[in-house]
N, C-alpha and C positions, 0 to 999 in steps of 0.2 A: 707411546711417547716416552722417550727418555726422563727420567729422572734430572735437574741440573746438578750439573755437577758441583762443588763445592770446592774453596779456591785452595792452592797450593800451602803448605802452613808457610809460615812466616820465618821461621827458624826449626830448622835441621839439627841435632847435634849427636853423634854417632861414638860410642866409645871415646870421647873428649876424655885428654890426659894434659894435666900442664904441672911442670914442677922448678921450682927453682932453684939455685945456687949462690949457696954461703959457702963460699973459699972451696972447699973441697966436697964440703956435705951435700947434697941433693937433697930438696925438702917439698916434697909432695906435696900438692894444695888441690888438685882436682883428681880425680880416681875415678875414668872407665863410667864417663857422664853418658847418660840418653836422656834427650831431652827433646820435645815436639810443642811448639810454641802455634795456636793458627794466627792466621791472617785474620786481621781486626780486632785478639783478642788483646784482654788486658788483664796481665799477667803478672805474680810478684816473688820476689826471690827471697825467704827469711833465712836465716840462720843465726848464729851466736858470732860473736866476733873473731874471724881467724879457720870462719867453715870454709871459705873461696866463694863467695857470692858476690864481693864485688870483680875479684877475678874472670866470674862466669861471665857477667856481667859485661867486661874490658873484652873479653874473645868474641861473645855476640856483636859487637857496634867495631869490632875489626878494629880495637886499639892495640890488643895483645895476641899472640898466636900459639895455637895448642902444640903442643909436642907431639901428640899423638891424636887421633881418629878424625874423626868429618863433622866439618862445620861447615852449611848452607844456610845463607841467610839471604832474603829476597831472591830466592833464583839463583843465586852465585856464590858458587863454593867459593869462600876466602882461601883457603889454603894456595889457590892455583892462581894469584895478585902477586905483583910486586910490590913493592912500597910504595911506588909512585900511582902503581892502580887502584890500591887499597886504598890512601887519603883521596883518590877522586872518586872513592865508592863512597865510602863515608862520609863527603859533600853532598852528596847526590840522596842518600838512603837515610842516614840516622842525623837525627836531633838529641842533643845532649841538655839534661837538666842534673846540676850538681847540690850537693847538701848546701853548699853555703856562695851560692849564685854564679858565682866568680864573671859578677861584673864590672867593667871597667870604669873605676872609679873619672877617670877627667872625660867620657861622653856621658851626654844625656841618654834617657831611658832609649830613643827613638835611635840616637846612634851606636847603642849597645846592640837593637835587635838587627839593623843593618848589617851587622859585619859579615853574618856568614852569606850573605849576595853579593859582598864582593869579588868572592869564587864565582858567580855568574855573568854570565853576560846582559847584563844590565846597567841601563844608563842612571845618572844621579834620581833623575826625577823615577826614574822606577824600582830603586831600590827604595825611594825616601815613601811612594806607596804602598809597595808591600810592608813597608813596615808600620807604618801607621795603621795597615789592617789590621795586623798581626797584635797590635796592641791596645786595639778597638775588640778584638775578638777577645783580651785576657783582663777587660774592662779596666782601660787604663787610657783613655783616650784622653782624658784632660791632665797626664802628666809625661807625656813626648817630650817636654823640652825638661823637665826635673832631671838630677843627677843623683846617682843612688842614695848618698847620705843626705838627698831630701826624701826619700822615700823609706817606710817601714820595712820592716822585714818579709812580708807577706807579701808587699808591691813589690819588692826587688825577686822575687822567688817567681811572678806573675811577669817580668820584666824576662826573664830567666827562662821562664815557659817559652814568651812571645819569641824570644829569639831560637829558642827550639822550634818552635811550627813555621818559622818566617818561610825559609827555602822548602815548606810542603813536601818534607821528609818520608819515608817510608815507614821508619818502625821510629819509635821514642824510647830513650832508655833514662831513666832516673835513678840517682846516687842516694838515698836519703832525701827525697824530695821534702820530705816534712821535719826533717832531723833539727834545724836550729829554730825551729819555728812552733811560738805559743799554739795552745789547741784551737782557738780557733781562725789563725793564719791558716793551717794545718788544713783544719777544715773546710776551707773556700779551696784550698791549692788542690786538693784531693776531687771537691766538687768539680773543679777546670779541670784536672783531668778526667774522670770519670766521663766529661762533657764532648770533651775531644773525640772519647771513644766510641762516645754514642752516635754524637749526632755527624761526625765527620770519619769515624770506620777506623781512626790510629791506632795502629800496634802498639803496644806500651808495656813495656819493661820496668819493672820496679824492684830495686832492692830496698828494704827494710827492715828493721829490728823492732818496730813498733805493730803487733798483732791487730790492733784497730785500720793503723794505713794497711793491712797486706788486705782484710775482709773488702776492704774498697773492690781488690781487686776479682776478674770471675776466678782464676785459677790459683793457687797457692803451693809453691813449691819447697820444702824442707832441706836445706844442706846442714851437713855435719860433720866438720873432720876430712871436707874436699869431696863427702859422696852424699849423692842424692838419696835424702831418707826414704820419703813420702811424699806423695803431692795428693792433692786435693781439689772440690770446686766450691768454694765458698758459697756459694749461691744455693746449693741442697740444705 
């Protein structure tokens, strides 16, 4: 009897090069990356400010594109998308969580996490339940109809998850998911994800500056200066 097999990783990154341009100069931010992310795992990206982690970061979720080598994430080389196939990859695969929410102050919680099903083919009444799952699942059920500046810092970061998980995304990547938030906001945000990964299999992407959020994660990867130092598995 065969062994099972074990599933495809989750992200590919082959010789990744990206650099940009100031007027004339060329300024390298990533250098001749490999990098093997698996499927389910939860994963974190440290560096000092200015190593290219949130860069890496913007090329895995297919907001930015490498100058150079192979980048495969779920099955599908980015490089070989147009623009217009890439934003309907990125509706379909990644869920976005940012440092500092960026939710829309004039809806409520419940019409924040709706938005990204309005790229779906879904009627009112089915966007309006998926999202109320979604924010039943980030223990926020009795504040659907609140508006972020009724809500803490912690709830609007949990608001911010919800609408990351709504459209049951492939991989999750987070900005600083814990960056503007007391330790123990921090703390429960950390616990919701870690929970995602466990008990529902999500890829998870974390960039961070803070050594307590990256141990959350199983793997830990080191940039510095645009190149992969070290990585490690937190969990030995």
């Amino acid at each position: 009897m065969e062994p099972p097999q074990s599933p495809e990783p989750m992200v590919i990154l082959e010789g990744i090069g990206k650099s940009y341009r100031r007027g004339v100069q060329k300024i390298p931010v990533l250098t001749d990356i490999d990098l093997t992310i698996g499927t389910g795992e939860m994963t974190a990206l440290m560096g000092p400010s200015g190593s290219g982690k949130t860069t890496l970061l913007n090329l895995i979720a297919g907001i930015d594109h490498p100058d150079e080598g192979v980048l495969i994430v779920a099955g599908t080389r980015l490089g070989d998308l147009t623009e217009v196939e890439l934003a309907r990859w990125r509706a379909v695969h990644v869920g976005f969580i940012f440092q500092f929410y960026n939710l829309l102050p004039v809806l409520t919680a419940l019409e924040n996490v709706e938005l990204p099903l309005l790229l779906r083919d879904l009627d009112r009444r089915q966007r309006r339940e998926h999202a109320a799952l979604a924010l039943e699942l980030v223990g926020l059920p009795d504040r659907m109809n609140h508006y972020p500046r009724q809500l803490s810092g912690g709830q609007q970061q949990r608001v911010a998850i919800a609408r990351a998980i709504v459209a049951d995304p492939t991989l999750l990547v987070a900005d600083e998911p814990t960056g503007d938030l007391d330790k123990h906001s921090a703390g429960e945000v950390m616990e919701l994800l870690e929970q995602l990964n466990r008990d529902f299999g999500k890829t998870i992407l974390i960039v961070t500056h803070d050594p307590k959020t990256a141990k959350r994660a199983r793997v830990i990867h080191h940039l510095d200066k645009g190149v992969l130092v070290r990585s490690e598995n937190s969990r030995e």
